[in-house]
N, C-alpha and C positions, 0 to 999 in steps of 0.2 A: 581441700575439704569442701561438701555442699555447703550453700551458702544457705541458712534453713530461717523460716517463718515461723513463728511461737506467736501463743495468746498469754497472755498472766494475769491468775486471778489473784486479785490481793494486791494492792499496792501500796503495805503498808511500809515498815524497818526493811524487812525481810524479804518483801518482793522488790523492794527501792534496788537494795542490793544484789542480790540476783538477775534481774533486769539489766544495771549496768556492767558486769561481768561477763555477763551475755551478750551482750550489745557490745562489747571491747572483743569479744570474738568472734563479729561477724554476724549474731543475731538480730532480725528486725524480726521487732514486736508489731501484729496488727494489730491488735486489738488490749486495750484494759480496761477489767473489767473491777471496779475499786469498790464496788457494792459487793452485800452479799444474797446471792441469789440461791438458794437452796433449792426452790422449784424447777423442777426437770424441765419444764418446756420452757420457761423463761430464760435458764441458760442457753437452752439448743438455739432458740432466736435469737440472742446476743450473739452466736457467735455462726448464725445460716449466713452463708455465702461468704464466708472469710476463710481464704486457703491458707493453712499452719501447718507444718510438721508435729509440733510437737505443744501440749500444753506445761505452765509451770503454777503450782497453788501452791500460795502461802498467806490462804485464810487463816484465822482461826482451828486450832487442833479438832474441836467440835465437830468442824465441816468436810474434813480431810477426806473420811471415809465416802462422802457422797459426791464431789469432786471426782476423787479418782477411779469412781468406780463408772462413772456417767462417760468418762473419756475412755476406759478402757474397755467397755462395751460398744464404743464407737471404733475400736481400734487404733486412735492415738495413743502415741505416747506420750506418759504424761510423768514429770518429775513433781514430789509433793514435800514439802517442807516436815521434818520431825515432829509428831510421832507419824506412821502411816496411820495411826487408828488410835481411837482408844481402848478398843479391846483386843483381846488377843484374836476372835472368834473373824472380829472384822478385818485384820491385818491380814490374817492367812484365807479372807475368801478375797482381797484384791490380788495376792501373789497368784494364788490359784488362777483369777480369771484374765492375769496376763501371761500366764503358761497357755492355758487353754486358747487363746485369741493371739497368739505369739507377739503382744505387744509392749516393749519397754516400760517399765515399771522401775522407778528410779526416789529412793527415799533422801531429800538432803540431811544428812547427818555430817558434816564436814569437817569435823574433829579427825575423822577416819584420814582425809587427806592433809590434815595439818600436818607438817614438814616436820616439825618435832615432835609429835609420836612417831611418825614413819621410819625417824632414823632410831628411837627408842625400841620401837619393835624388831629392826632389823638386828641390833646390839643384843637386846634379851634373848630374842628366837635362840641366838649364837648360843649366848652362857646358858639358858636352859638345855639344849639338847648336848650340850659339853658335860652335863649332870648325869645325861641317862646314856646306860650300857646297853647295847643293839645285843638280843636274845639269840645268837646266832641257833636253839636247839630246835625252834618252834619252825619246821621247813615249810610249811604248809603257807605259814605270812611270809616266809620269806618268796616261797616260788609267787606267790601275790605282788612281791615288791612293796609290800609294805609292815616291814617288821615290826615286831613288837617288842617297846623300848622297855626296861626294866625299872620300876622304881627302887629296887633293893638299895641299899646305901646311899641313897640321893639324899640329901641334906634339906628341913625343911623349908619351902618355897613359896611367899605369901607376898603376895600383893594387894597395896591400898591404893584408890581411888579414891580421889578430892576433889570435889567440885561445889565451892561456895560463891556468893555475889551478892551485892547489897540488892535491897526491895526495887524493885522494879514493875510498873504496871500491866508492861504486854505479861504476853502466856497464861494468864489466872484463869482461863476457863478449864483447867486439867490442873491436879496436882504435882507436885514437884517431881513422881518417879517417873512421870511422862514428859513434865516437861525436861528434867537436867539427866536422869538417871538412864536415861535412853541413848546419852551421849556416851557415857561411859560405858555402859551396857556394850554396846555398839564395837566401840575400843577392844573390851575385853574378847568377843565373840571374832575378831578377828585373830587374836589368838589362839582359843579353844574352841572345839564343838559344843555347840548349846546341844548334840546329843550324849554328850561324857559328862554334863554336869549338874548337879543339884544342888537346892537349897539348904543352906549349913543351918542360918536362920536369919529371921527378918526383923530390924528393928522396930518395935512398933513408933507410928509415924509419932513426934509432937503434935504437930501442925502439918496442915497443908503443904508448909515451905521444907519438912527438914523429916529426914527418911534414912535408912540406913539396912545394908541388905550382905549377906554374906556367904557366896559361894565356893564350893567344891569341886575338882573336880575329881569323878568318883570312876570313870573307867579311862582307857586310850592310855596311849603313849606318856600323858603329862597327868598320870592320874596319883593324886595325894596334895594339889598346887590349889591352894586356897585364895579367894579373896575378899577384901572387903570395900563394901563403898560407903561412902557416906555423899551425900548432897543436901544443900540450906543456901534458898536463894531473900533468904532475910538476916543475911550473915552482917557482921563489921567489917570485914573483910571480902577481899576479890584473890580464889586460891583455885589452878588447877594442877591438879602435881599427879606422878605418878608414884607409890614409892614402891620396892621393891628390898624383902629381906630373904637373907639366905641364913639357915639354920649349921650349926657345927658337922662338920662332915669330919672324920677321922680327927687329926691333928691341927685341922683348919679353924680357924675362929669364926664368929656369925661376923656376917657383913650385911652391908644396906646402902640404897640409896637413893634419891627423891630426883627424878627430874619434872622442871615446870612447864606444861604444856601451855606455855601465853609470856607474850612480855608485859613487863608491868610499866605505867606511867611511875613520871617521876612523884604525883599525888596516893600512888601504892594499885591505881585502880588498871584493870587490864584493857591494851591495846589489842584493837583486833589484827585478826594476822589474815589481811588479805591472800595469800598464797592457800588459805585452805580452800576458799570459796573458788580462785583461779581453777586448781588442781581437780575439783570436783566438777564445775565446768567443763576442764576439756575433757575429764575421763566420759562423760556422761556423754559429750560432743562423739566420743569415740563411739562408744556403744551405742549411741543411733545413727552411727555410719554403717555397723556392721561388723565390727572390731571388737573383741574380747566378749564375747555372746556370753559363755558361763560363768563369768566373775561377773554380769550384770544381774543373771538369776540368782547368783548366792549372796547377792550385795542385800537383792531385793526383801529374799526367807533371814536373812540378819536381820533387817530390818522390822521382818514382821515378829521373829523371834525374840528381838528386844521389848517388842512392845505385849509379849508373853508373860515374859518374865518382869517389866514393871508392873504391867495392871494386875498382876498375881498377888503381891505384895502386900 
């Protein structure tokens, strides 16, 4: 693999880490830039005459949008820390202008590559599509190859998302759906298409910190599979779980079951699980080699789709 140049803007939690992940894979950083520089020409001279492949920002959520838009106008690629934006309007004109300019546009969301949803998802995908009967009458999706699965008798299929954590100071320049619900968001859309789904209904927020939101999905293959989230990052506790219930089908009883996406310290609070940050690294490493082109475009529209469906909210 090339052996590639980066700049990093941000050198705060989040860029610390990043930085060294990157840097255990070969990454030299030229340049950090630990200020925040919002003015277009003042970045361009921080960073005239420094050869990079690729930048990484993990400003402030606030600044994200003007970060990634200033690099991928210049044709860099640039990875940018959760959310892509804080609007929806803004997320999907940086996707846009890395389609248009054919340049890598990479949102860290790394929940997506943590090791235990990945095997969680690979298990559910299974017991879900074991629920639904393949339409063999509709020829038309079939000569398509992509048939269309039946909800008739399928038992119902609901899922909760949990994601709490004691107060903490970073993230408060955006509320909690941008900052935690984005995560999960993310999760789920790896699942389903944000275009089969809507909003069941939204919890209205308490606070800033604690939000609750519940969708549908209302066409496709898995349409009738509900879920709900909740996130509260002013909790007493440190919880991320997934749960998953299955409604009575025939002679079958309901079933359920929660798995916890984190390990917990022996104090209750959660350990970070360095293999998410690894995994998202090398995939990311991939796709600015030139490897896996269209899972880096629909990584990208999840990501902007996430931040649709929070800042909607």
């Amino acid at each position: 693999m090339k052996r590639y140049k980066a700049i990093l803007v941000g050198n705060g939690v989040m860029g610390g880490r990043h930085r060294a992940r990157f840097e255990a894979c070969g990454v030299e950083f030229v340049a950090v830039l630990d200020k925040e520089c919002s003015d277009r020409s003042v970045l361009a001279a921080s960073i005239a005459g420094k050869e990079f492949d690729f930048a990484v920002v993990t400003t402030p959520a606030v600044t994200h949008y003007g970060y990634a838009k200033f690099f991928l106008e210049q044709k860099i690629p640039v990875l940018v820390e959760k959310p892509l934006a804080i609007t929806g309007e803004e997320a999907q004109e940086l996707v846009d202008i890395s389609l248009r300019n054919d340049t890598l546009l990479f949102v860290a969301q790394s929940e997506c590559f943590n090791p235990l949803f990945l095997n969680f998802r690979k298990h559910f995908l299974l017991e879900l599509n074991s629920l639904y009967v393949i339409n063999s009458c509709d020829s038309e999706l079939m000569r398509g190859n992509s048939p269309e699965l039946s909800a008739k008798n399928v038992p119902a299929v609901r899922l909760e998302f949990r994601r709490e954590h004691r107060y903490c100071p970073r993230c408060r320049d955006v509320d909690v759906s941008l900052d935690l619900l984005v995560h999960d968001l993310g999760l789920f859309f790896t699942l389903f298409r944000y275009e089969d789904v809507e909003v069941s209904s939204s919890i209205p927020a308490e606070s800033c910190d604690r939000a609750g939101l519940c969708l549908k999905v209302v066409r496709g293959q898995y349409r009738g599979v509900t879920a709900d989230f909740y996130v509260n990052r002013d909790s007493d506790v440190d919880v991320r779980t997934i749960s998953v219930s299955y409604g009575r089908q025939g002679g079958s009883p309901e079933s359920s079951y929660t798995v916890s996406l984190a390990h917990y310290l022996e104090n209750g609070e959660i350990a970070h699980i360095p293999d998410s940050l690894e995994n998202e690294h090398r995939f990311f490493l991939k796709l600015l080699d030139g490897a896996c082109g269209d899972w880096g475009k629909r990584l990208a529209q999840t990501a902007a789709d996430c931040v649709k469906m929070a800042a909607s909210r």
